[in-house]
C-alpha positions as CSV (number, residue, x, y, z in Angstrom):
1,X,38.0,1.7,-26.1
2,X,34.6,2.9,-24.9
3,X,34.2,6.0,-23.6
4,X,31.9,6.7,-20.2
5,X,29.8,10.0,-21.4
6,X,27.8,12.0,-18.5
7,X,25.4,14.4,-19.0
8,X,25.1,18.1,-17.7
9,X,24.4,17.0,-13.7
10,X,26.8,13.8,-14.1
11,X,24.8,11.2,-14.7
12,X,25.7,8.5,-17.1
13,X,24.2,8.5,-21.0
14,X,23.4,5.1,-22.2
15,X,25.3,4.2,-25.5
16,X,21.9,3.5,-27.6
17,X,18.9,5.6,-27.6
18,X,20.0,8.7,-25.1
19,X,17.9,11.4,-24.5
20,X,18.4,14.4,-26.3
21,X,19.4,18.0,-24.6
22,X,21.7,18.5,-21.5
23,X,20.1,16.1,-18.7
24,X,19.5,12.0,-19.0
25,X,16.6,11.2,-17.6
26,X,16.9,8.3,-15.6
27,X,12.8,7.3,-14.8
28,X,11.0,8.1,-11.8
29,X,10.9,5.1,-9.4
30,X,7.2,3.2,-10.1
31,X,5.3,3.8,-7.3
32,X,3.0,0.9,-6.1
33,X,-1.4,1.3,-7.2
34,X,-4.1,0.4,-4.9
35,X,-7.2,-0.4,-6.4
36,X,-10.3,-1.9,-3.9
37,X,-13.4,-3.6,-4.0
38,X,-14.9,-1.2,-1.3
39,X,-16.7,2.5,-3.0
40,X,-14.3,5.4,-1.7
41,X,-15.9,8.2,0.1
42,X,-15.4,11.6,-1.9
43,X,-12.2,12.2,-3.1
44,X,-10.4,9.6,-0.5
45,X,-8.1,8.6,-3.2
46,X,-7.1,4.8,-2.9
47,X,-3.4,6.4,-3.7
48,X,-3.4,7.9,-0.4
49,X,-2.9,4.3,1.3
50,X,0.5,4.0,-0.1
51,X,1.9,7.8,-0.8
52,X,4.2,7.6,1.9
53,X,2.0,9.6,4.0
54,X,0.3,9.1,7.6
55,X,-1.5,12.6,7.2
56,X,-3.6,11.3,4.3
57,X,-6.2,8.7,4.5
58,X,-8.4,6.8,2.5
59,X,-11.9,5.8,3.4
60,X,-14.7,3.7,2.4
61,X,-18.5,5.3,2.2
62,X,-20.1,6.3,5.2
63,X,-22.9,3.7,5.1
64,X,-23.4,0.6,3.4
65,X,-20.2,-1.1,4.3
66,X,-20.3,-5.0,4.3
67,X,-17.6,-7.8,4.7
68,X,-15.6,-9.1,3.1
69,X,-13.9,-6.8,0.7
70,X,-10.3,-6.1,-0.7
71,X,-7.7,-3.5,-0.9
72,X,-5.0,-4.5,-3.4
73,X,-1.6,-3.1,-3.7
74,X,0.3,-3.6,-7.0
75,X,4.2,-2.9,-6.9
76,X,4.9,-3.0,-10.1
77,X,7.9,-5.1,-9.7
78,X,9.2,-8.1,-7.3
79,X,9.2,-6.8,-3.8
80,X,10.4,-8.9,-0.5
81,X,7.6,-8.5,1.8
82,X,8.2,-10.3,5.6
83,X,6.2,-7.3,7.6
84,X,2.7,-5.1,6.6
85,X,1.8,-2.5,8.4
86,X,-1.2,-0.4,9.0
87,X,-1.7,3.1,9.8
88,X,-4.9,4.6,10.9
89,X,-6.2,7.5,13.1
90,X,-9.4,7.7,15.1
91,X,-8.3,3.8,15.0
92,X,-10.8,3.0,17.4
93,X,-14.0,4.2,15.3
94,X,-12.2,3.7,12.1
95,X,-9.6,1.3,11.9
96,X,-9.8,-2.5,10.4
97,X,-10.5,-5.3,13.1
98,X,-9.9,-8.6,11.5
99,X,-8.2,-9.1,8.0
100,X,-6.4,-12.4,5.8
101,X,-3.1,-10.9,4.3
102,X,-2.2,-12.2,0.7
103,X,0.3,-12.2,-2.1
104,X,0.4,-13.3,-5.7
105,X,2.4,-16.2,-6.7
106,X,2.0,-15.1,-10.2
107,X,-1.3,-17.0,-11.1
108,X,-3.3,-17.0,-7.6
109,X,-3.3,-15.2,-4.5
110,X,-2.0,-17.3,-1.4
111,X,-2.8,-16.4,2.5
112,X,0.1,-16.0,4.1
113,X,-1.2,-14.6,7.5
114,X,-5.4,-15.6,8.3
115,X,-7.6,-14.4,10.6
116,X,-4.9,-11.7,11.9
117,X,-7.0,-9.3,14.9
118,X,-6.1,-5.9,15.7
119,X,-6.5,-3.8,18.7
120,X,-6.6,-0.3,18.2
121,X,-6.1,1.7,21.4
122,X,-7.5,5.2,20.5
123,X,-9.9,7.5,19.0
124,X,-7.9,10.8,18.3
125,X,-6.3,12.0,15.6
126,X,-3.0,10.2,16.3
127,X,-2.2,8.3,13.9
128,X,-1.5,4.8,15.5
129,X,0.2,1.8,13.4
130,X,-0.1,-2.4,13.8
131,X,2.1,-4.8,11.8
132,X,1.3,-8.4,10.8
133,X,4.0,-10.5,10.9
134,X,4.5,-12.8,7.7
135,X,5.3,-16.5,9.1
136,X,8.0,-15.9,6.1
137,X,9.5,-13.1,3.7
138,X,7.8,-13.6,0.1
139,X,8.6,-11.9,-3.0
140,X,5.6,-11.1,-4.6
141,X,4.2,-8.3,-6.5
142,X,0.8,-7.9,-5.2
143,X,-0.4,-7.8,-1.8
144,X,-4.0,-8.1,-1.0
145,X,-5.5,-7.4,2.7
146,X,-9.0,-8.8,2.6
147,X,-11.1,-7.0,5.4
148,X,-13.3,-9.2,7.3
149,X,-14.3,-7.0,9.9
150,X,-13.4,-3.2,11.0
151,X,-14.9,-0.6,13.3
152,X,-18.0,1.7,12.2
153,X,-18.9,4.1,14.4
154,X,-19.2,6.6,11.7
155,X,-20.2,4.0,8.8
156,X,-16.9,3.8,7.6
157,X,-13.5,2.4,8.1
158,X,-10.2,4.2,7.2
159,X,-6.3,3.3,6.0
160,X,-4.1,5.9,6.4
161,X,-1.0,4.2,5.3
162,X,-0.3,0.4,4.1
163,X,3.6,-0.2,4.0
164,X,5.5,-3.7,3.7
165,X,8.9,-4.5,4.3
């Protein structure tokens, strides 16, 4: 007969290898890293594009900007993807015009969505959001945006927040 055991808070103890005092820990969920081929502006943290946060934005440098370039997002782990959508503020000055979407079947990236334009409608600090429609879901565990053309009024282009579902 086996016996469930529960730590402290309730959670359940594995049977080989438990942690040791009053609380299992049960691992913090992986949380997705963005790496890109475009030099970051201060200390805009590429992180910032996927922390769950449309206050926080990354941007590229202020001058020097040239297309094409990518912005990667690694999962860490299968993930159904059928939507990706952008978040920027001061969109209209800032934001990403013209971008291929991507995923990685494991030994190449395939375009799922070329050519995709977006219209940004202002130039304020609200943050405003576009989604690119995947023709269909893929599981994947990389997503690449490669950005072919954005606005530059300041020099530089911005993501405040990359999210697929």
């Amino acid at each position: 007969m086996t016996q469930d055991i529960k730590d402290y808070f309730g959670n359940a103890v594995p049977p080989t290898a438990p942690d040791r005092g009053f609380h299992q820990f049960t691992g913090a969920p992986l949380q997705p890293v963005v790496t890109t081929s475009y030099a970051t502006l201060g200390n805009s943290h590429a992180y910032r594009m996927v922390d769950g946060n449309t206050a926080t934005a990354w941007s590229s440098v202020s001058s020097g900007v040239t297309f094409p370039g990518t912005i990667d997002v690694d999962f860490r782990r299968p993930t159904s993807v059928g939507t990706v959508t952008l978040h920027t503020a001061f969109a209209t000055g800032q934001g990403i015009k013209q971008l291929d979407v991507q995923t990685w079947n494991g030994s190449a990236w395939v375009t799922q969505a070329a050519g995709q334009q977006l219209a940004w409608s202002g130039n304020t600090s609200t943050v405003e959001q576009r989604t690119i429609t995947l023709p269909q879901r893929v599981t994947t565990e990389r997503l690449r945006l490669t950005v072919r053309d954005a606005n530059l009024q300041w020099g530089n282009f911005a993501l405040y927040e990359i999210q697929a579902a």
